[in-house]
Every structure is written in C-alpha cells, then in structure tokens.
N, C-alpha and C positions, 0 to 999 in steps of 0.2 A: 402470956407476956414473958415469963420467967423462960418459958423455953425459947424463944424467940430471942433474948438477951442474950443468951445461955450462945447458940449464934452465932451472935452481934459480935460475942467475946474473943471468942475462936478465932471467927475472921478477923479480925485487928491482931490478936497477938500472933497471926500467922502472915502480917501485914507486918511483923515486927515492930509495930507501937511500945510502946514502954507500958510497962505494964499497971502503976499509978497510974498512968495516963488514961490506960483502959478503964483501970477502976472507978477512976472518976465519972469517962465519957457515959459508959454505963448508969452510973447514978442519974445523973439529968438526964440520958433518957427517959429513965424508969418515971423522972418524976414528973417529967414532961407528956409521959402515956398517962399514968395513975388518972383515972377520973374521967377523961374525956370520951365522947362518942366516938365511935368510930363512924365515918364518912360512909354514905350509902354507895353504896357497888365497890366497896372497899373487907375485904376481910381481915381478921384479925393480924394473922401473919403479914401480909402486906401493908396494914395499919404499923406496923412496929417499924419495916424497912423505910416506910414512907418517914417515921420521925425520926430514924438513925440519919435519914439520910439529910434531912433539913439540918438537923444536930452538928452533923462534920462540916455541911456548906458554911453553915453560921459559926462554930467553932476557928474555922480555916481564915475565917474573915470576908468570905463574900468572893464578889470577881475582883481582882488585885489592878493595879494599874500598871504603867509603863515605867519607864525613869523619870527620874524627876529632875528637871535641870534649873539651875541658878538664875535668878532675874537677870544677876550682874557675873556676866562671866570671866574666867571659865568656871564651869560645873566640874565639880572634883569628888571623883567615888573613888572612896578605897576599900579594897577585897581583904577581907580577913578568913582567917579560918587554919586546920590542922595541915599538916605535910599530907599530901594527895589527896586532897578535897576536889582538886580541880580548878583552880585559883586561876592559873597561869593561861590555861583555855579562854577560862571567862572572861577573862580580862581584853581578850583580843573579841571574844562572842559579845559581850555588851559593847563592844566599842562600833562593832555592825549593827546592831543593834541601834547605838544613839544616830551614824550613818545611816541609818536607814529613814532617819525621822529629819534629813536633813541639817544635820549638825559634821562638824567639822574633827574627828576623836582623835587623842595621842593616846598613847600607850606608853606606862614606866616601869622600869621594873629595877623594883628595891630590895628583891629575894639575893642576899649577896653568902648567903647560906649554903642554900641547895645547888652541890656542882651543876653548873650549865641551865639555871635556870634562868638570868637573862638571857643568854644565847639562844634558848628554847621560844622565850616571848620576841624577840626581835627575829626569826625568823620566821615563827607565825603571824607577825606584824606585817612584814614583807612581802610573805607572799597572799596578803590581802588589799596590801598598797594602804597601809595604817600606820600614822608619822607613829616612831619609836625614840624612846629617850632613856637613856643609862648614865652612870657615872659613879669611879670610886667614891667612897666616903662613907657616913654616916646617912642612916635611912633618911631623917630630917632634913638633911641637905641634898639629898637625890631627890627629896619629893618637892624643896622650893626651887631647885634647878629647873625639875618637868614643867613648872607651873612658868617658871619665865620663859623656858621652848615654845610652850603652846603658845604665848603671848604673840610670842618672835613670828611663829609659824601661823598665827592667824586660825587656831585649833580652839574650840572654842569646850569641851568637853575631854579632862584627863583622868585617864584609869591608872591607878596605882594596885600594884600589885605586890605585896607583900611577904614578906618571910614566912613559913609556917611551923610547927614542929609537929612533933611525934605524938606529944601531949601536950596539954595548957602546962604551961610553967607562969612563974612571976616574970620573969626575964625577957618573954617576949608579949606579956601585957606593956610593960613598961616602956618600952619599944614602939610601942602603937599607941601607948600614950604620948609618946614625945613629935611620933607621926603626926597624930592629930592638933597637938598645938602649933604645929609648925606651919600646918598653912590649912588654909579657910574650907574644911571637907561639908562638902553638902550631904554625901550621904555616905554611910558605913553597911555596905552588906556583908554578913555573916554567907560564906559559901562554905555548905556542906555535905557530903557525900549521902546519899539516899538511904548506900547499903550502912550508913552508919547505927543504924535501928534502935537499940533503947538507948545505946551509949549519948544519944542526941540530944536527952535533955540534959544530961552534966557539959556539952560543950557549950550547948546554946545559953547556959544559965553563966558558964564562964566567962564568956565573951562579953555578954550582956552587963553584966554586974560590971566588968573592969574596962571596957572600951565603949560601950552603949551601941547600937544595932539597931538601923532603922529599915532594915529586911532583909531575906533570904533567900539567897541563891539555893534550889536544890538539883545537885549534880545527877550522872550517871544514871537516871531514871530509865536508860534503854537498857537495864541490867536485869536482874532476876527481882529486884525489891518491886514491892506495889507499893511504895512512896510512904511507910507507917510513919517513918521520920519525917514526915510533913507535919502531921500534926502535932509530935511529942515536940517539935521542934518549935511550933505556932505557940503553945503551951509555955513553954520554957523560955522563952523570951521576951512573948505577948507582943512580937511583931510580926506584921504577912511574909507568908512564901511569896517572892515578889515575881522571881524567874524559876523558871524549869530548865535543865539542861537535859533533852534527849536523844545526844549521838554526841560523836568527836566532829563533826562538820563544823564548821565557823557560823553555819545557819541554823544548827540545831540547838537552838535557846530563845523558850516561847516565853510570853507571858504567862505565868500562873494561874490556872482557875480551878478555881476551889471547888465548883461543883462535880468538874469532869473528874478531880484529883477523888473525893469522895466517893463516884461512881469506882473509880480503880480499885479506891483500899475495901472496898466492901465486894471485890472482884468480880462488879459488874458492865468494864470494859468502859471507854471512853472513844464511841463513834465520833466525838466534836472534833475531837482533833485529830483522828486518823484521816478523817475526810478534808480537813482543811490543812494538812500537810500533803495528799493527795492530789490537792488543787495546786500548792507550791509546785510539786516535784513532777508532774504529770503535763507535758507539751499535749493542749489538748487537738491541735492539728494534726501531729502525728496520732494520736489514739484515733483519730475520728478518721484517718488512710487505713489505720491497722482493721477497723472494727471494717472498712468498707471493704477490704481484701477477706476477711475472715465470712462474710457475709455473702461472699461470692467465690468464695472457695481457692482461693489464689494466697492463700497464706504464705510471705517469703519468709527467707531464714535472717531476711533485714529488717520485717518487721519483728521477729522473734526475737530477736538482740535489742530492738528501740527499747521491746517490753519486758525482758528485762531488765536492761540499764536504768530504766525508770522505777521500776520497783526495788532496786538496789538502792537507788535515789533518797527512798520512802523510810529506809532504815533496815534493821536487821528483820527477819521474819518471826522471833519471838516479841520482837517487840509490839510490831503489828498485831499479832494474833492477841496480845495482853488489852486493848485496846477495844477486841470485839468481845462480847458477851458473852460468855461458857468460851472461849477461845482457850482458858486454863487447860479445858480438857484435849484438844488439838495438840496444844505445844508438849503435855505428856507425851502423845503419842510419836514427836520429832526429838523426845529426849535422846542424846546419843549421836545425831544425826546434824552433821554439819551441811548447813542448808547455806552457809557462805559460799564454801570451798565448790559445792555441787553447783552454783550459778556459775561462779568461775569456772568450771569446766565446761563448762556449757559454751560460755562467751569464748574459749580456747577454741572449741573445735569449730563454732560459725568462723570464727576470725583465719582457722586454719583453710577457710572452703573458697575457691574462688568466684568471684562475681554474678558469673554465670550460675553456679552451680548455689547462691543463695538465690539467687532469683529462679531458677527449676532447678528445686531437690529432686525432681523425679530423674534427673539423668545423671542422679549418682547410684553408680554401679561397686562391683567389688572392687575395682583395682582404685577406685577414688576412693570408697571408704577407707583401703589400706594408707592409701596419700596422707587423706584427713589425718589419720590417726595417728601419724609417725608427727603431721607436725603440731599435735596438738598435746602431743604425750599421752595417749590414751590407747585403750582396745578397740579393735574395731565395732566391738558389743556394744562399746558406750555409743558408736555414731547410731547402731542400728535404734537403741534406745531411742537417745533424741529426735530421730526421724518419726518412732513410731509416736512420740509425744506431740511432736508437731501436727502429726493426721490424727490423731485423737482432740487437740486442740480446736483442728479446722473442721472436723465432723458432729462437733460441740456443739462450736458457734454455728453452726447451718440449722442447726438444729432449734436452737435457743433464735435465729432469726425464722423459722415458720410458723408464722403468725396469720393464725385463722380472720376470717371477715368479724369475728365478735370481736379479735384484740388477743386472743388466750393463744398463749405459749402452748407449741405442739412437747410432745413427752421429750423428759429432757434422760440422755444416757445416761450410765458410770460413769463416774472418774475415775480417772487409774488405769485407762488404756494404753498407756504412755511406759510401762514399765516399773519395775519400782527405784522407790527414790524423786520418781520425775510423773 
C-alpha cells in the first residue's frame, strides 16, 4: 500500500495539485484501504488505484450538472476570477451553452479595465449572433442597464462579465461586492485557469471567502496541465467544477465530470469524452463515403481534406492523445513537432491541386508537382510526401478491410509509410 501511495503522490503532484491537497488526498486514501479485503480478481496494486480512483470521483463531487437557471427571469451569472482566466471567452461559451438548452442569452461586459476587453466580448458576441450590452459607468450600473436590455430584448439568461486583476486585491472584492447587490445574481462562478496549479487554492479561498462561489469554470484544459487544479480547486472552495473549457472554439465548453477528470489526473486518459466530441465534430456521412473509397481503393485527395478538417475540428493533437491511455508516452515522442502547422500544410498543397488531379492523384506528374508546390509554398519533396502518405493510408485500410469468413482482420502493416512527420 505504502508503495502504491508513494505513486498516487507523484502522479498528483506532477498533475500539479497543491501539495496540502496531496497530503490530505493521501490520508483518506490510506484510511479508506487500512483494513479492507481486497475484492477477488483484484490485486493489491489495483486495489489501491481502484480506491484513488472512487476518492477523486467523490472528492470532485460526483457528475456535476448543467446551468442553473431562475424560476423568475432573467437568470443572471456573473464570471469572476484573475486577469487571463479566460473570463471574457466564457462568457460568450456559456451563453451557447444556455442557447443550446433553448433559452434566449445577452452578454455584458463590465471589464472597463482591461484595454479592448468589451470590444473583444461584443465581437465574439457578434460573430455568434449573441445580443451584447456595454455602457460607461460604474460596474453596478452597467450590470442593472444589461438586466433592463435583456428585459427589452426578450433575453431571458444575462452573463456578466467582469473586471479581473493580476492578483486578489481588496479593491476589486469590493467591486464585485457592490456588483452582486446591485441586481438579483443567481449564480457566481469562479473561472480559473487549469495551468494555475497549486497557486489555486489561495485564489479559490479568496474569491470564496469575499464574493461566495457557487461553481467553477475550469479553463484551458486543451494545454499541457492534467486539470491538478480541479481538485485543489474543489477543495478550496468546497464547490463543483461545474464547466470545462477545452479549446478557443465558442463549442469548446463541456460539462464537468468528475470521473473522466480523475481518470486524467491519475494519467489514465479520458476515452468519454474524446469519443463524444468525436460524435460532435465528425459528419458521419461523409466518414462513412471516405471509409467506402478507402475500402475500395479510390482514396481522393477530397476525401483526405474532409479527414482532416475534421480532426482539426476535434482539437489540437496533444490534446487528443492526453485523453487516450498511455497516449503521455506518444505525445513525448511529438515533443518538438508542430502537428498544427504540418496539417496546414498539408490542407495548402490539396487546396493548391486542381479538381481533377484531387480526384486522380495518379496523373500528377513532375511538372504538377512543381505547379503544386509554387502555389502551396512548399518543395516539391513535401507533394511526393503526401502522395506517399495517401497510398500508405489506402493500402491500410484495404488491408484492415480483408475480412476472413470467421470475421478476423487479415495482418495489418506499418505505419509510417507515409514518410516522416506524416
């Protein structure tokens, strides 16, 4: 058990949990193992992960819910939290978010602080089609102006969006104290940044203590952290991660769940939701043309871009890979390696090819690949690349589709015929 905690420790504090936080989590496991049997077809090792792992679901608070909105509208959330928490996003992300559940959201913005941070929320309003409301003054009179727009406008759900700073000071508790008596707020979430790591529980205890906090946005989680600041954060405030923020998209902001988030900090990947962002971002008519081209050897360089563009859809590729199981040890090996930049070039040279020549790569010759490559801004190395990646792709799947009378997959090749990089 002691080695097994020993661990436990490791992974959290390289999960950047705070490290009281560890200490404690530790204690109640230990005391929650001390005595018990272990479960038959269960060993000891596994016995431990098995109770870390109940320990963080239950710690985390369980599976979290949705927004919460007002009997008597409008429902009014206001966004607190430090200068680049990610506020200003959220604010436009929860507002699709209550949109999505059929409610009607404005958006305000009271940050009269930070240069161009309304200008920044009323264009991301705008190009969502999300009513927006500004106005000089004092924070308390911009946020009961929002509240009679929304009235006007028939908006039945208002996000305020908040000033933040560098650090907690008094001056801007007092500020959000006068916010909140000013008009009727249903709910107060604390938004804060993921990579914030032990520093998270002096924020979450500040906020909490001086404005009160009835859940937690956490940002940025398509970054390098495995979310430690979830828990030191859950801890420090003793309210749920309510949302997850994982991309800059207007869509990337899920519901929170504790279990999948636990599976992460313990760096054993979260398949629930890579699949069920999968299902968002994946046209499965088109997948189901591409798989019936690939299966018959007619792979074009149009379905190569569909697939693609859809897994650019999905998020970045370290995020993804954080997501699968042992995937830590993969995204080492992309250390270094800009797997953005390298799809975008990819997506240059099809877009550089004409019509014809995506629909039969075989009748591109030298003097097109030279074409290609002038108007893709590339060597002609990189078209031969791609090309070789696409018959590597399509002598895959031909492969992966010869399927004996018993159902069993005939032997599947290497990867990496493709070149490197691709």
């Amino acid at each position: 058990m002691d080695a097994g905690l020993r661990e436990v420790r490791l992974a959290l504090l390289e999960a950047d949990v705070n490290f009281r936080v560890v200490k404690e989590f530790v204690e109640r496991v230990r005391a929650r193992l001390v005595g018990t049997e272990i479960s038959p077809g269960l060993t000891a090792p596994q016995a431990v992960i098995k109770a870390v792992n109940e320990e963080l679901g239950e710690l985390l608070g369980g599976n979290a819910e949705g927004l919460r909105y007002a009997s008597h509208p409008p429902t009014v959330l206001m966004l607190v939290g430090l200068q680049g928490s990610g506020k200003t996003t959220t604010a436009v992300k929860l507002a699709l978010l209550a949109r999505r559940d059929g409610h009607r959201p404005l958006v305000a913005g009271l940050d009269q602080r930070r240069p161009a941070a309304v200008k920044q929320l009323r264009i991301l309003a705008e190009r969502e089609g999300v009513a927006f409301y500004s106005a000089p003054g004092a924070v308390n009179e911009i946020a009961t102006g929002a509240v009679a727009d929304a009235r006007r406008l028939n908006c039945d759900v208002v996000v305020l969006d908040t000033a933040g700073r560098l650090h907690v000071d008094p001056e801007l508790m007092d500020e959000l104290r006068r916010l909140k008596s000013a008009v009727a707020v249903t709910e107060t979430l604390l938004v804060a940044d993921s990579m914030t790591g032990q520093e998270a529980v002096k924020v979450g205890e500040a906020f909490g203590q001086a404005v009160g906090v009835d859940g937690v946005v956490l940002t940025k989680l398509d970054g390098d952290a495995r979310g430690g600041a979830a828990l030191s954060l859950r801890l420090a405030t003793g309210e749920r991660i309510r949302f997850a923020g994982t991309g800059e998209k207007p869509a990337d902001l899920e519901v929170f769940h504790a279990e999948r988030m636990a599976s992460r900090i313990l760096g054993m990947g979260d398949m629930l939701t890579l699949i069920e962002r999968a299902e968002r971002s994946v046209d499965k008519e088109k997948a189901a043309e591409v798989e019936k081209h690939l299966r018959a050897g007619q792979l074009s360089f149009d379905d190569f871009l569909s697939q693609i563009r859809q897994l650019r859809g999905m998020g970045s590729l370290e995020t993804m890979l954080d997501m699968v199981p042992g995937g830590g040890r993969l995204k080492g090996q992309l250390a270094g390696a800009d797997t953005e930049k390298e799809m975008k070039r990819m997506e240059a040279i099809i877009l550089s090819m004409t019509p014809r020549e995506r629909a039969h790569p075989e009748v591109i010759d030298g003097a097109r690949k030279r074409r290609i490559a002038r108007g893709s801004g590339v060597q002609p190395a990189d078209i031969n690349r791609l090309l070789k990646a696409r018959e590597a792709m399509q002598k895959l799947a031909k492969q992966f589709g010869a399927v004996n009378r018993k159902g069993r997959l005939a032997g599947i090749p290497q990867i990496g015929q493709g070149g490197a990089g691709w």
